[in-house]
C-alpha positions as CSV (number, residue, x, y, z in Angstrom):
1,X,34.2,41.0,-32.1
2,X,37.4,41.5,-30.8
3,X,40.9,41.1,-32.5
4,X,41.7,37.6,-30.9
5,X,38.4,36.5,-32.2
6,X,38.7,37.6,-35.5
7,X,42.3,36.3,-35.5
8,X,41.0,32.9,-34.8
9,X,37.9,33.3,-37.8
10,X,40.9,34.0,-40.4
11,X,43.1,31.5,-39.2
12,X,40.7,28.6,-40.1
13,X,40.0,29.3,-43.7
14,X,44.0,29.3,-44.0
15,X,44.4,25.9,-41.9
16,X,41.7,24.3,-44.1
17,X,43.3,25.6,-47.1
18,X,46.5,24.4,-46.0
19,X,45.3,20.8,-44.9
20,X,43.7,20.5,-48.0
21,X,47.3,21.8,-50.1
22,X,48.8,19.3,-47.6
23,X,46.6,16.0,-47.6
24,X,45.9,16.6,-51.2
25,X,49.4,16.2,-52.2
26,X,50.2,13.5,-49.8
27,X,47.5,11.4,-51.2
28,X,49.2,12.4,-55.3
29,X,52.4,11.4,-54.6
30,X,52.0,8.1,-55.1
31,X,50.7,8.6,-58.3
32,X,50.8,5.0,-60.1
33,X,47.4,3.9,-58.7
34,X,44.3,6.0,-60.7
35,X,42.8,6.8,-57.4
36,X,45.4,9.2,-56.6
37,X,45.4,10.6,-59.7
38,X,41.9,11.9,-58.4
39,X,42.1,12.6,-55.6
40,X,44.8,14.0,-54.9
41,X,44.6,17.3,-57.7
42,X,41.0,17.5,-56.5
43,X,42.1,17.9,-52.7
44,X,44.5,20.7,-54.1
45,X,41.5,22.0,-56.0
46,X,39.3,21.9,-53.0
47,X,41.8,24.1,-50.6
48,X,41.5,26.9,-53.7
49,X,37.8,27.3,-52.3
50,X,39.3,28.0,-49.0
51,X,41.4,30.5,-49.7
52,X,38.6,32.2,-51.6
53,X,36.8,31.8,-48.2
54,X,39.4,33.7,-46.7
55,X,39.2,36.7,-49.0
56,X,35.7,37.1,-47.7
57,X,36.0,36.4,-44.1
58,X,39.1,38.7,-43.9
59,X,36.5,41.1,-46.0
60,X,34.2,41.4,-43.8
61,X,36.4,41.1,-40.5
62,X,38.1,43.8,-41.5
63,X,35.3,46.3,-41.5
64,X,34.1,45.1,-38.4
65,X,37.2,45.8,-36.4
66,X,37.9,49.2,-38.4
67,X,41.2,47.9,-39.9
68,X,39.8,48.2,-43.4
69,X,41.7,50.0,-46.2
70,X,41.9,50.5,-50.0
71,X,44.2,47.7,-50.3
72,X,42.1,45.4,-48.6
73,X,39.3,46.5,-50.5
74,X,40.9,45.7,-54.1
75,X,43.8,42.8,-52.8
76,X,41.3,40.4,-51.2
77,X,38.9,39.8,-53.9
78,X,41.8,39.8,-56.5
79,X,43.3,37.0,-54.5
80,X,39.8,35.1,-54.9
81,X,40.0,35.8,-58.6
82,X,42.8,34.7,-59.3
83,X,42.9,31.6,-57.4
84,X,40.0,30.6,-59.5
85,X,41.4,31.3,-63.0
86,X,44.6,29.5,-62.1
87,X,42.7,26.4,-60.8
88,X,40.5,26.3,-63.9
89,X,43.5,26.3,-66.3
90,X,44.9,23.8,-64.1
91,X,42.0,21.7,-64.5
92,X,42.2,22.0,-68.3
93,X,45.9,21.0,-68.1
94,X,44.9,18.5,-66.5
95,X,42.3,17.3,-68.2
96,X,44.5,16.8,-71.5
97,X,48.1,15.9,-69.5
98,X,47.2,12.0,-69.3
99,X,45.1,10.2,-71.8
100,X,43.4,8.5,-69.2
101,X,39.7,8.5,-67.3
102,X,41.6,9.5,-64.2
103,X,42.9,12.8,-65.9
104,X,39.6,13.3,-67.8
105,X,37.4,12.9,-64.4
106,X,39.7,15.4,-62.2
107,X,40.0,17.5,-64.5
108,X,36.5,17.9,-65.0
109,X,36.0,17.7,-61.3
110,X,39.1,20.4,-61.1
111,X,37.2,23.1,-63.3
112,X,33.7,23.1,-61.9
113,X,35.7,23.6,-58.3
114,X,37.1,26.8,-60.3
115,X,33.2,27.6,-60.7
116,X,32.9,27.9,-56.8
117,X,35.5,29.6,-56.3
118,X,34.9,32.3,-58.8
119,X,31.3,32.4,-57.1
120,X,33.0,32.8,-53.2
121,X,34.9,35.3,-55.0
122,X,32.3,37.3,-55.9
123,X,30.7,36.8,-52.3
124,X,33.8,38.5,-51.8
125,X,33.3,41.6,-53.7
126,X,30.2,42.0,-53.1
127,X,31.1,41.9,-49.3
128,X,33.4,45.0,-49.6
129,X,30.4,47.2,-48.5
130,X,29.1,44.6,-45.9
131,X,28.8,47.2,-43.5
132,X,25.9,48.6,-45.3
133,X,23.8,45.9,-44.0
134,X,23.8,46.5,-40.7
135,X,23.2,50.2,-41.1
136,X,20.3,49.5,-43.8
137,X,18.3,46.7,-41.1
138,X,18.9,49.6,-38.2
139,X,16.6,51.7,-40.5
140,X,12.8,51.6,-41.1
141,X,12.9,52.9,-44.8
142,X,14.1,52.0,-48.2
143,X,15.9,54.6,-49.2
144,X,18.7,53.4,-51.8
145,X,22.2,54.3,-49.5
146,X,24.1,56.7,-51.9
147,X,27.9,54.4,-51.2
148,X,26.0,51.0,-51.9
149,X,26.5,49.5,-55.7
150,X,25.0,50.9,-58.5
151,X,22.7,49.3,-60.5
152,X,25.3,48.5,-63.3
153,X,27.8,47.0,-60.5
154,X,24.6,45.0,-59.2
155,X,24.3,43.7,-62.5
156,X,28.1,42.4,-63.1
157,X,27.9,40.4,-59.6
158,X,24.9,38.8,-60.4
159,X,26.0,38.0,-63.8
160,X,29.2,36.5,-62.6
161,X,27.8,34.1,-60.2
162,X,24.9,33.4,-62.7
163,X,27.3,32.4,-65.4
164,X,29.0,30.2,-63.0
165,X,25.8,28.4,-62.5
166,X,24.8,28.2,-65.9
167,X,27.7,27.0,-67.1
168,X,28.5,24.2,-64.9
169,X,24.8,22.9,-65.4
170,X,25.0,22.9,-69.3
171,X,28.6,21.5,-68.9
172,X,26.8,19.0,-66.0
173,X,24.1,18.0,-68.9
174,X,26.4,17.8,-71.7
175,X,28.6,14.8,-69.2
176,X,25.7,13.0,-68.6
177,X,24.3,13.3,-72.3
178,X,27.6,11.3,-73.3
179,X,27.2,8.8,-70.0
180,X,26.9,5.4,-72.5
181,X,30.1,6.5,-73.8
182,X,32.7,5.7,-71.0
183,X,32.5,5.3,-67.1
184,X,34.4,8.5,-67.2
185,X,31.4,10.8,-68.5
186,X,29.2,9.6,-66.1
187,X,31.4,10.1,-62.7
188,X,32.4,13.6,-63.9
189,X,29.0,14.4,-65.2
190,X,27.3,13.5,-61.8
191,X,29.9,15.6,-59.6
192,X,29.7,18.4,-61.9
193,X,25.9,18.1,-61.0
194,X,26.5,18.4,-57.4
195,X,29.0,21.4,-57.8
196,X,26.5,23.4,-60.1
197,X,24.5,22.5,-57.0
198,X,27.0,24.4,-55.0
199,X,27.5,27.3,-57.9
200,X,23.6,28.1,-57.7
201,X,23.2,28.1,-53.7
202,X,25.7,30.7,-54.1
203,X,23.8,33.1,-56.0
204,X,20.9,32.7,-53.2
205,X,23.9,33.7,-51.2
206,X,25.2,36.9,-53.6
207,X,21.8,38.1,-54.2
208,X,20.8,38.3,-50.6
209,X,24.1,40.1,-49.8
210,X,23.7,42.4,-52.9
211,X,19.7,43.2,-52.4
212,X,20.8,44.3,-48.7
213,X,23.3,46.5,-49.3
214,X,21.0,48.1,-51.7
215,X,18.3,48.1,-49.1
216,X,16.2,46.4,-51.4
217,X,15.4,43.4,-49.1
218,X,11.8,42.1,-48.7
219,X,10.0,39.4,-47.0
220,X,9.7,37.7,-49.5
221,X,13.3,37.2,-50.1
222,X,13.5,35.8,-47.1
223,X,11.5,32.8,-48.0
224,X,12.8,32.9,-51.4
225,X,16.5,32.4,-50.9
226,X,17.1,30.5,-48.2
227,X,14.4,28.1,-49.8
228,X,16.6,27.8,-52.4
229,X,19.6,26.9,-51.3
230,X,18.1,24.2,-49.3
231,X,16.5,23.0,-52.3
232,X,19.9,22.7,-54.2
233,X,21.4,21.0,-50.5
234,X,18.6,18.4,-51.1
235,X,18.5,18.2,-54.8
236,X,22.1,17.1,-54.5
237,X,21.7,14.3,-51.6
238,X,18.8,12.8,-52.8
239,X,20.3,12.6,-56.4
240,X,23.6,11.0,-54.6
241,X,21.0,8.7,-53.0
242,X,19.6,7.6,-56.1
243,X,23.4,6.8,-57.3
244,X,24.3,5.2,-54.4
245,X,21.4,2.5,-55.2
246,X,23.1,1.6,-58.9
247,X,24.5,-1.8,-59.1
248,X,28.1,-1.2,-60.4
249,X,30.1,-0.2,-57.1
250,X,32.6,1.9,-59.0
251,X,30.3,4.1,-60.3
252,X,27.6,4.3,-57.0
253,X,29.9,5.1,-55.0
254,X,30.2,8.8,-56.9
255,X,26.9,9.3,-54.9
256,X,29.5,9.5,-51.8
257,X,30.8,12.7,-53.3
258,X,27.1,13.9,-54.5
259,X,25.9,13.8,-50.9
260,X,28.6,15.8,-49.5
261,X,28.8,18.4,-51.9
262,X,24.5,18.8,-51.0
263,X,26.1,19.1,-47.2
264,X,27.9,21.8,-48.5
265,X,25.3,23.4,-49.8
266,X,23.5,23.2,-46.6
267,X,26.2,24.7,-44.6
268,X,26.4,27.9,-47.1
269,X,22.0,27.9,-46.3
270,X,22.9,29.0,-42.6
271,X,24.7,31.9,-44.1
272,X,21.5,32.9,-46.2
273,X,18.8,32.1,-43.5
274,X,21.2,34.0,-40.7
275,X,21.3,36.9,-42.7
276,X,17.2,36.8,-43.7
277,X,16.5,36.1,-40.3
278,X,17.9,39.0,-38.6
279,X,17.0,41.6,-41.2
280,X,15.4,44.3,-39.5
281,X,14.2,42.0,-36.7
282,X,15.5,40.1,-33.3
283,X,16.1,36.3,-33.9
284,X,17.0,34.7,-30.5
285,X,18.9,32.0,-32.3
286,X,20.6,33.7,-34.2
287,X,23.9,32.7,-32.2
288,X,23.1,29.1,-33.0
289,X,22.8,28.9,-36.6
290,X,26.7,28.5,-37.1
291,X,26.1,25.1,-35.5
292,X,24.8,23.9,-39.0
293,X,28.1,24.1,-40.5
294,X,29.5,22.6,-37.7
295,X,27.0,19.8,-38.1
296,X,27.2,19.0,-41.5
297,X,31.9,19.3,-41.2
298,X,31.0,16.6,-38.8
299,X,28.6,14.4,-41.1
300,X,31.5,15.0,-43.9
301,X,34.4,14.0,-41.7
302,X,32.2,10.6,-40.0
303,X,31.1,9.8,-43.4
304,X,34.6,10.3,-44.6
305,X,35.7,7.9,-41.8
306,X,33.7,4.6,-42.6
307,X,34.6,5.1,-46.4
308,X,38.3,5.0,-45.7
309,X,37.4,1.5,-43.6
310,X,35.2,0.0,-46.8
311,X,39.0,1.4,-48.9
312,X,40.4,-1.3,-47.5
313,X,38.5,-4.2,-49.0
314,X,37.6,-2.4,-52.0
315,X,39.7,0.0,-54.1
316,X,36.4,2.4,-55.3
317,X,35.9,4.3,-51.9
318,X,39.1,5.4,-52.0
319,X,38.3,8.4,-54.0
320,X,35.3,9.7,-52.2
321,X,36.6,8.9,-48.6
322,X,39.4,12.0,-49.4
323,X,37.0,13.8,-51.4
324,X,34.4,14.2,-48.1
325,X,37.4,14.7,-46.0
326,X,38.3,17.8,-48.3
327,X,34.3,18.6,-48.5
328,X,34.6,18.4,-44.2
329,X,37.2,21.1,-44.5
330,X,34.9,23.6,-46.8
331,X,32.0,23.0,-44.6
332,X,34.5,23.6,-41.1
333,X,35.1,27.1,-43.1
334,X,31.8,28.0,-43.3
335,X,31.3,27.8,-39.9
336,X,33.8,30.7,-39.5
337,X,32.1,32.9,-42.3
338,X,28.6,32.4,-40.9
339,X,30.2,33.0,-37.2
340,X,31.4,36.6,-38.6
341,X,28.1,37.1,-40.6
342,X,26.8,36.9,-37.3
343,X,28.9,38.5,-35.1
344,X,28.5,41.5,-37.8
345,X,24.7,41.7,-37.9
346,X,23.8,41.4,-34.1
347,X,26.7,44.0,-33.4
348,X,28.6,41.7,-31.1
């Protein structure tokens, strides 16, 4: 990779970022009708992922070009970190700052995005020895490296991301639990669903990092993980599917938001499946996995397209039309990170 390259692969988390800082408070400025009052702070919420995204493609870029230094290594992930903390207090402000469903469905929306970014975070700090991998697939044994992460540190990552999960699946459940009690429970409890969907194909994604670094790696794991996270991808569409087919439009249409968020999830799967894939073996398409992310920004960003037509004619796909456009954006920055994944592991 040279430096143009790698230029360009850390410019577009911080264009994404950007458009969705931008578009997300276009769309809240006109704050009187409840649809912006959605959308819009979820945008915002949305570019926090990017920027999280950034932390871990400048991460990795970094070591590959031999510009990496202790203040890299400690700044980046720190950035992630925070990022997340601040949006999930801001989704707790939120939450309580209006007493209306608008407020209590962003806000809810708002903190599980602070779930996902805590987890790219972590994808983050894990990443600061991404190196490793490379070196450990070049080798034929399993000897543990003596500079990867000790089993304690192993522990802490996993637990991080883990929690994530866990929580935003209980907090998922506990939304849905309440559904009969407002339309409010059951939008926010279905979108919380798809981002724990998110939260847990990022584990697949930690783990896989973490368990090569290690050189702890096995076939099996490369069935495993991948398998997962395209089980989470497809947990969430069908389940947006099956929301899609209810009869009240303002609620169905949170399916909208369901299915993109399972898109996402499909375009962090190419991450896992390139880096199983070419663990101490040649894949000859390795070079054309990247083209799921790209594929699924597309789906997003069409999708996105005909829902801001039906907004026209009827107020409720007003919310998910921005929300997939801000969901395009996440899976557009994937595309980079696998890109560098790749570029890293076949020594390009």
């Amino acid at each position: 990779m040279n430096y143009g390259i790698s230029v360009l692969f850390r410019a577009i988390p911080v264009f994404m970022a950007l458009f969705c800082f931008s578009f997300g408070s276009f769309v809240y400025e006109d704050s009187l009708f409840p649809g912006r009052l959605v959308a819009g702070p979820v945008l915002i919420a949305l570019g926090g992922i990017c920027v999280a995204l950034f932390a871990t493609a400048a991460t990795i870029i970094r070591q590959i070009i031999n510009s990496y230094n202790v203040v890299a290594k400690y700044a980046l992930p720190i950035l992630g970190y925070s990022v997340a903390i601040i949006t999930f207090l801001c989704g707790r402000w939120y939450m309580h700052d209006g007493d209306t469903a608008a407020h209590f469905v962003a806000g809810h929306v708002i903190c599980g995005i602070s779930f996902i970014v805590a987890c790219v975070s972590t994808t983050a700090a894990v990443s600061t020895r991404f190196m490793l991998i490379p070196e450990n697939a070049a080798s034929n044994d399993d000897v543990f490296p003596v500079t990867a992460f000790t089993p304690v540190q192993v522990r802490i990552f996993i637990g991080i991301v883990a929690t994530m999960a866990a929580v935003a699946w209980l907090w998922a459940l506990y939304l849905l639990s309440r559904a009969a009690d407002g339309d409010a429970f059951y939008i926010a409890g279905h979108v919380m669903s798809g981002l724990a969907c998110v939260c847990t194909s990022l584990v697949a994604l930690v783990v896989t990092i973490l368990r090569q670094i290690c050189n702890r790696f096995v076939e099996s794991d490369g069935r495993r993980y991948p398998f997962l996270v395209i089980a989470m991808g497809t947990l969430a569409i069908l389940w947006g599917l099956v929301v899609l087919a209810g009869r009240v439009t303002s609620l169905s249409v949170t399916g909208y938001i369901m299915i993109g968020l399972g898109l996402v999830c499909f375009s962090i799967s190419s991450k896992v499946i390139l880096l199983a894939a070419v663990w101490r073996r040649t894949f000859k398409l390795a070079n054309r996995i990247p083209l799921i992310p790209i594929f699924t920004a597309f789906i997003c960003l069409f999708l996105s397209a005909f829902l801001f037509e039906m907004a026209s004619t009827h107020s409720a796909y007003f919310v998910p039309a921005r929300v997939l456009a801000g969901l395009g954006a996440i899976c557009f920055t994937l595309f980079s990170i696998v890109s560098i994944l790749e570029s890293g592991t076949s020594g390009k």
